[in-house]
N, C-alpha and C positions, 0 to 999 in steps of 0.2 A: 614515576608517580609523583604529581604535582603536592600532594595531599599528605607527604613526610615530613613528622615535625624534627627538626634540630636536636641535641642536647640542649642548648640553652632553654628550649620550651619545654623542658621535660618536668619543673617544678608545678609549671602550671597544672598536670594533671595528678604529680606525686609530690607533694608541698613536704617541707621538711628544712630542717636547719641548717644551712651551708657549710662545712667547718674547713673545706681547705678545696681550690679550686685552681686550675691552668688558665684561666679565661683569660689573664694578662700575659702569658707566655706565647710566645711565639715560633710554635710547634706545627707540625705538619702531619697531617692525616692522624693526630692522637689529639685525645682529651684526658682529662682526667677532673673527675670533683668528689667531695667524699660530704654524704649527708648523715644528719642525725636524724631514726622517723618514731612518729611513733605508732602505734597503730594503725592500719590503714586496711581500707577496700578502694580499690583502684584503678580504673582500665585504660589504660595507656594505647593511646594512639601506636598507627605504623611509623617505625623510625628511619629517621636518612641514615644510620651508623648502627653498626653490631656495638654491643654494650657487655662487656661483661661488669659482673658484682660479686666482690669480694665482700662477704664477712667479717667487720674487724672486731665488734662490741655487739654484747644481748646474744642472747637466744631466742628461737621462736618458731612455729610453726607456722610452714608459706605452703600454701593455697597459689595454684597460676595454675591456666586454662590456657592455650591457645589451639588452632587448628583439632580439637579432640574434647576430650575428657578433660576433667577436672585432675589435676598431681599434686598432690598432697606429700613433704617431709618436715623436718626437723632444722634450720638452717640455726652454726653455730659460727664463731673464729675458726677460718680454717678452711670453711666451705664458699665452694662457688657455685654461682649461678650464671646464665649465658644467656642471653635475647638476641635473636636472629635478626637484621636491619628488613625495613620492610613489611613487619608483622605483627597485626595489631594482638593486645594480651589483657589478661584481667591477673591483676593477683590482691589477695588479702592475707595481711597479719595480725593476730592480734599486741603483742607484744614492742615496748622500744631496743631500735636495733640500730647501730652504727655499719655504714656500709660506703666502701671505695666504688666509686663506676670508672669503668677504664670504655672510653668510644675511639672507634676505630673507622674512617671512612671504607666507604667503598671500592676506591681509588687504592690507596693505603694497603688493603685486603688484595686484591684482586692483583695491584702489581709485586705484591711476594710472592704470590700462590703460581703466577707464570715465571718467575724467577726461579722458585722452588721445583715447579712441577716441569719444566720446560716446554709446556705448551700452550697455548692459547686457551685462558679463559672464560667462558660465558657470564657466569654463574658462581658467588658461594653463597651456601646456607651453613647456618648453625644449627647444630643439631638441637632439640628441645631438650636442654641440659637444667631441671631445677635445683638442683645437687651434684657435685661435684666435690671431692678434696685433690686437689693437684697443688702438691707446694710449690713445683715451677711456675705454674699460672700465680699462684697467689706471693711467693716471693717478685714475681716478675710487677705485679700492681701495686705492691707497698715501694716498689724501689720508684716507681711512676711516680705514686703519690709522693714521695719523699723528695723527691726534684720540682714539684707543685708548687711546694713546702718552701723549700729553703734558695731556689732561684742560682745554684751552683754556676762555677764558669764551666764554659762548654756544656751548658744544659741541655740545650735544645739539639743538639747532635749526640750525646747521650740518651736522650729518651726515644730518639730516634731506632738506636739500637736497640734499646729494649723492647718496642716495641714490633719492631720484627722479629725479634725472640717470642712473643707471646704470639704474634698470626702463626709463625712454624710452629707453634705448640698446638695452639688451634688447629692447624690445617690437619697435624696427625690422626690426634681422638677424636674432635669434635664437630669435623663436615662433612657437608657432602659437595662436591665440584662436579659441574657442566661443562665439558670443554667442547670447543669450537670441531664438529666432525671431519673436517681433514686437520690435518697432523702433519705440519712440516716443520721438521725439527732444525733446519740449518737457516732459513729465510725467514723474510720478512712480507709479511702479505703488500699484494697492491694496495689494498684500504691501508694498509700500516704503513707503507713506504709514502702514499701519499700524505699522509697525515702529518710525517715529518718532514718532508719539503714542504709543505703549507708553513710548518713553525719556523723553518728556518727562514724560510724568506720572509716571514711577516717582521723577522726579528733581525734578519742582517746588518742593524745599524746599531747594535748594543753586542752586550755576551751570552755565544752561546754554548753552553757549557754539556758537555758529555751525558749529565744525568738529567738536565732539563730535556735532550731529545728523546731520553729513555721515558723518562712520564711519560711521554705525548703517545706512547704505545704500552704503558704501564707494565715498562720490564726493570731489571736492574741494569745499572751501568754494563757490567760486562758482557751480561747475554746479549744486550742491544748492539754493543760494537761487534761481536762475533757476526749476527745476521745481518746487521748493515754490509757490512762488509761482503759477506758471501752471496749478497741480495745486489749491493752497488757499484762491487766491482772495484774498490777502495774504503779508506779509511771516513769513518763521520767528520775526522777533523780536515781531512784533506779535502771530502766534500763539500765542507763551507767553505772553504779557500778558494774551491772552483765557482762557488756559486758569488763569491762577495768579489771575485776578480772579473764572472759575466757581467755583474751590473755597476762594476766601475770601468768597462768598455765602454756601457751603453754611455756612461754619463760622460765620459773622456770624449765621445765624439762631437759634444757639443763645449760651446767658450763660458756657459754659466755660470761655473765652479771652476773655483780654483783647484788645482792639484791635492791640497792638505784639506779642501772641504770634502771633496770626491771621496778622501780617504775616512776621513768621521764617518761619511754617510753611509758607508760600504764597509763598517766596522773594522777598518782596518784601526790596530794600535795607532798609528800615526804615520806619516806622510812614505817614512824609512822602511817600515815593515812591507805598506803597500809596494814599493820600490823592489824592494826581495822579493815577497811572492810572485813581481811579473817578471822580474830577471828568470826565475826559477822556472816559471809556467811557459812564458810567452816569448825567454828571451831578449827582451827589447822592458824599456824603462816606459811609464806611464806617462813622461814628458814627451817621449819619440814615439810611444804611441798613439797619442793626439795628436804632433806633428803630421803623421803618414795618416790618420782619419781627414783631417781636414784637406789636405792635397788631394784624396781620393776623388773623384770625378762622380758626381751623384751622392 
C-alpha cells in the first residue's frame, strides 16, 4: 500500500507536544516518541508500522473504532493500547494525557516472528487491543524511551534487544500470523535462496556480514546459517569465498588489474588473504593463475 503514512507524519493527523523522541538515533526497525495531547477527535490514517501506546501521565476515557464498532475504556499509567500497521482508526478523548509510542517496522516484526515461530511468514496483525495492563510491554517501552532520553554507549544495540523482547511479547497475546502454506523447516525456499545470491553478488566488493544475509530473507542470524547450509550445501561464509574467488577468475584472465586491485574489487581483505583462499580452494596462487589463463589457447 502506497498510501501508508510514516511515524514521522503522525503529528500531522494527532498534533500534540513532542517531549522526547529517537528521530536522531540510529536505530533499526524501532522508533520511539513520547507526546503530550490534550483532548482530541482524530482519525488517523493506515500506517507503515505497528505502534504500540503506553500510558505514562492523566487519565481518560478513549473512544477508537476501527474495522467494527465503536470501544469504549478507561486508559490510565499502566495501560496499553496497540494499533495494527496498515489500518486506518478514529479515536477521541476528552481529557490531557502523556503517552510513549513505541513503532515497530514490518521488516523488524516479521523477521522475529520467523525466527521465533520457525516458519515462513506472510502476514502479522495486532490484535484490536484498546486496553491492555502488561508490565513487560510497558516496562519494556519506558526502557525504549529512556535510551531516546539519555543517548547511552551501546544504545542502539541495546534497544535493539529490547525491542525483540517486546515483538515475542507481542507475538504471544496479541496476534494473529499467516504463514506461508508449505512448511519446511530445514531449507531455504528457491525465492529465499535466490534473494541471497542476488545480495551477495551485488555487494561482493565491501562486507558481508552473517546477519546482513539473514535480513535479506528476514530470519535471525542463526536460523539463516542452519538453512543455508542444509539448502547450499556449505557454510554462508564459505559461500562468499567461492563466489568472490569466481569473480576474481573472471577478472585474473584479463591484464586490466593488477593483482591487489582484483583483490579490493572481489572483497577480498587484501592481496595476502586473496592469496590463501586460492591456495586453499584452487591450489595454485592468483599470480600462477593468470599465468596458466593467459598461455591458455582461446
Amino acid at each position: 500500500m502506497n498510501d501508508l503514512i510514516s511515524s514521522e507524519e503522525l503529528p500531522k493527523w494527532v498534533p500534540g507536544h513532542l517531549f522526547v523522541s529517537s528521530d536522531e538515533h540510529n536505530w533499526k526497525g524501532v522508533k520511539c516518541r513520547g507526546f503530550r495531547y490534550q483532548g482530541l477527535d482524530v482519525e488517523i490514517p493506515p500506517m507503515r508500522d505497528f505502534m504500540v501506546v503506553s500510558y505514562r501521565q492523566g487519565a481518560t476515557r478513549m473512544d477508537r473504532k476501527f474495522d467494527g464498532p465503536w470501544n469504549s475504556t478507561r486508559c490510565a499509567p499502566g495501560d496499553v493500547s496497540l494499533l495494527t500497521r496498515s489500518q486506518q482508526s478514529h479515536w477521541t478523548w476528552p481529557d490531557p494525557i502523556d503517552v510513549l509510542h513505541v513503532y515497530l517496522s514490518e521488516q523488524m516484526v516479521s523477521r522475529v516472528a520467523n525466527e521465533v515461530m520457525d516458519r515462513s511468514v506472510t502476514d502479522v496483525r495486532l490484535h484490536d487491543v484498546l486496553r491492555t495492563t502488561n508490565p513487560t510491554i510497558s516496562t519494556l517501552v519506558d526502557a525504549i524511551a529512556r535510551e531516546a532520553e539519555q543517548q547511552s554507549i551501546g544504545g542502539a544495540l541495546y534497544v535493539e534487544a529490547l525491542s525483540i523482547q517486546l515483538v515475542v511479547c507481542l507475538l504471544r497475546d496479541y496476534t494473529s500470523v499467516t504463514f506461508h502454506q508449505k512448511v519446511d523447516r530445514g531449507r531455504l525456499s528457491p525465492a529465499q535462496l535466490r534473494r541471497v545470491f542476488d545480495y551477495i553478488d551485488a555487494n561482493l566488493d565491501g562486507s558481508i556480514s552473517l546477519e546482513a544475509m539473514a535480513a535479506e530473507v528476514n530470519m535471525g542470524a542463526w536460523n539463516f546459517s542452519q538453512r543455508f547450509r542444509a539448502t547450499a550445501e556449505q557454510t554462508p561464509h564459505a559461500f562468499v569465498i567461492d563466489r568472490r574467488i569466481r569473480q576474481a577468475c573472471q577478472l585474473l584472465k584479463t591484464d586490466s588489474l593488477a593483482i591487489k586491485q582484483v583483490a579490493s574489487v572481489c572483497g577480498f581483505s587484501d592481496q595476502a588473504h586473496m592469496s590463501k583462499c586460492f591456495r586453499a580452494k584452487l591450489n595454485i596462487t592468483p599470480a600462477a593463475f593468470r599465468r596458466s589463463a593467459s598461455s591458455t589457447p582461446g
